[in-house]
C-alpha positions as CSV (number, residue, x, y, z in Angstrom):
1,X,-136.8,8.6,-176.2
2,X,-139.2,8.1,-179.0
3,X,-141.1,4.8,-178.7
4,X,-143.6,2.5,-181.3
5,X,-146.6,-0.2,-180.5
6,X,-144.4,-3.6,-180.7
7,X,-146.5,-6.9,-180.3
8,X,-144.8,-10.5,-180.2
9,X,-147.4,-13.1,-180.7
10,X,-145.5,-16.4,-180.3
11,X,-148.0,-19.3,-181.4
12,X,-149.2,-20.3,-178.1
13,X,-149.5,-17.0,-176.3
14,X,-149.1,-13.0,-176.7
15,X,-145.5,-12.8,-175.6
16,X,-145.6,-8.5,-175.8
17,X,-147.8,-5.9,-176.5
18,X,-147.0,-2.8,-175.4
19,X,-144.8,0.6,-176.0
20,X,-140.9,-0.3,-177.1
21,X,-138.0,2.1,-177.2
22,X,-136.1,-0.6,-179.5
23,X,-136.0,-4.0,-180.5
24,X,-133.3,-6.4,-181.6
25,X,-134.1,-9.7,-183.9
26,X,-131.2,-12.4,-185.5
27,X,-131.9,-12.6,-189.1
28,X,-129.7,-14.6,-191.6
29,X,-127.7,-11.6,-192.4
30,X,-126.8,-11.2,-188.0
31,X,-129.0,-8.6,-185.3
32,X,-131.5,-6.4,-186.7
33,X,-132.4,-3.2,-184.7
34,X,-135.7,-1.4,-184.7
35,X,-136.4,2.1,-183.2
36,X,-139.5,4.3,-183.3
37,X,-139.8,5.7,-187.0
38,X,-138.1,2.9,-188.6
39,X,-138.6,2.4,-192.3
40,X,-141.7,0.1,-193.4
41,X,-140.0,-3.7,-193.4
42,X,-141.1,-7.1,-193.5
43,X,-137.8,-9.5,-192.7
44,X,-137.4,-12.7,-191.5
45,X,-136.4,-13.6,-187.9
46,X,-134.0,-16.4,-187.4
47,X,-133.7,-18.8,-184.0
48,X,-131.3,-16.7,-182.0
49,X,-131.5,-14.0,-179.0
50,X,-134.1,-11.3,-179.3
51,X,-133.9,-8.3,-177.1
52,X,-136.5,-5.8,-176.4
53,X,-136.1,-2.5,-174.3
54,X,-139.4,-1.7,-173.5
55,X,-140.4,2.3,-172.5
56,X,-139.1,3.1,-169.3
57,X,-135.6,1.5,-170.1
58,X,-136.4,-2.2,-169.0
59,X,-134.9,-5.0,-170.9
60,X,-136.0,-8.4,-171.6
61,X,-134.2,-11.1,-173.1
62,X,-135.6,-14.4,-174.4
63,X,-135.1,-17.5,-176.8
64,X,-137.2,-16.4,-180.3
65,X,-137.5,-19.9,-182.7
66,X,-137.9,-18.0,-185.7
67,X,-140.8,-16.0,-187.1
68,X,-141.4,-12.8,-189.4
69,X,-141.4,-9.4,-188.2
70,X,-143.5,-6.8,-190.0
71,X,-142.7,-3.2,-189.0
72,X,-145.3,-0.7,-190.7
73,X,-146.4,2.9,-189.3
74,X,-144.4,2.9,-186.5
75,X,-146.0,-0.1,-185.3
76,X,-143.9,-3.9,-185.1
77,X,-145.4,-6.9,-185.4
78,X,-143.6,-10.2,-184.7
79,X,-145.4,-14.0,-185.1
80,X,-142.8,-16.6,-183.6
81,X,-143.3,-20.4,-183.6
82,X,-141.8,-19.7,-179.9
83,X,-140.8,-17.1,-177.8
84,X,-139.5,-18.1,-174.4
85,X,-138.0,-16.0,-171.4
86,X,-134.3,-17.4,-169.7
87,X,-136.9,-18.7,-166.6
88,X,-139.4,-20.1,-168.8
89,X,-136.9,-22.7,-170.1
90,X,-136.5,-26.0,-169.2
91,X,-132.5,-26.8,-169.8
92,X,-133.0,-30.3,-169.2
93,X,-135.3,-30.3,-171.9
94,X,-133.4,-28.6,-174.5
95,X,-130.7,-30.7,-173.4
96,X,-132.5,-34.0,-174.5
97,X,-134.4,-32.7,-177.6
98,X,-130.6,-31.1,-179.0
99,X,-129.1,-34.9,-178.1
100,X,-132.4,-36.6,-179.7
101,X,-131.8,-34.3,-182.6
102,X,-128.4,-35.0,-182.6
103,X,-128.9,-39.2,-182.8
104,X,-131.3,-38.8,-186.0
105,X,-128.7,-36.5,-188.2
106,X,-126.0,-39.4,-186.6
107,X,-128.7,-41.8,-189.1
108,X,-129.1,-42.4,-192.3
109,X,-132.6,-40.3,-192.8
110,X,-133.9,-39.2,-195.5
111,X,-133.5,-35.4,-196.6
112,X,-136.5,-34.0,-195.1
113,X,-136.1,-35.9,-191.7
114,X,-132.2,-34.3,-191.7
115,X,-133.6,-30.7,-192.1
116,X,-136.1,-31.1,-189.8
117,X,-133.6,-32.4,-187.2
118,X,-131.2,-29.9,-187.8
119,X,-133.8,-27.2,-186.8
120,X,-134.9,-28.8,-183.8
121,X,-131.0,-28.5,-183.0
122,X,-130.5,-25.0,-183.6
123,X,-134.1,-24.0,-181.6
124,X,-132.3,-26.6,-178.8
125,X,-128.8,-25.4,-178.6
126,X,-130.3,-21.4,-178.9
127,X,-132.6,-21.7,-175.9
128,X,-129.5,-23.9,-174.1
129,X,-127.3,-20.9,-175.3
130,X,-130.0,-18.4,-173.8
131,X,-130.9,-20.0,-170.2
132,X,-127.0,-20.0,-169.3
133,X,-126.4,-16.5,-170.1
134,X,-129.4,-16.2,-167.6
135,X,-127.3,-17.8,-164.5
């Protein structure tokens, strides 16, 4: 199977780098695939379940937070704010940042503290979502 040079670079540590069959990002329009010779694209990547199958058929599954990927010359690049593994999360800390993110939209906050909750929500109830498929 053809491959391409895929590197995830999540903000606090080089997630991948190394030779990838395909990849599979949510976006706001659903799952985005990527194979070798893909067109040039720069899209936006969405909290949600990404899915690489790296060369030699091995998949890995993890929590993404939302990023941009940039695929140019056969060669993806992904920066995420996080990128975390089914093993590498902590449920019962999801579980209390989605409930603490849950009290403040239950307030009366201003705009900007809403929106900022309601993220925190979505990157708590996707890595929730993503260490129970792991079980």
């Amino acid at each position: 199977m053809n491959r391409f040079h895929l590197k995830i670079l999540a903000a606090e540590r080089m997630f991948f780098d190394g030779p990838c069959e395909s990849l599979i990002v949510p976006t706001m329009d659903g799952l985005y695939g990527i194979q070798a010779e893909h067109q040039d694209v720069v899209i936006a990547v969405m909290p949600g379940k990404l899915t690489i199958h790296s060369a030699g058929g091995a998949e890995t599954v993890a929590a993404v937070s939302g990023g941009v990927l940039k695929m140019e010359n056969n060669e993806a690049l992904l920066l995420a704010d996080c990128v975390e593994r089914p093993e590498e999360i902590d449920l019962r800390r999801a579980e209390r940042e989605a409930a603490e993110a849950r009290e403040t939209l239950l307030q009366n906050r201003s705009v900007q503290e809403s929106h900022q909750a309601e993220e925190r929500m979505v990157r708590a109830l996707n890595r929730i979502k993503i260490k129970r498929r792991q079980k």
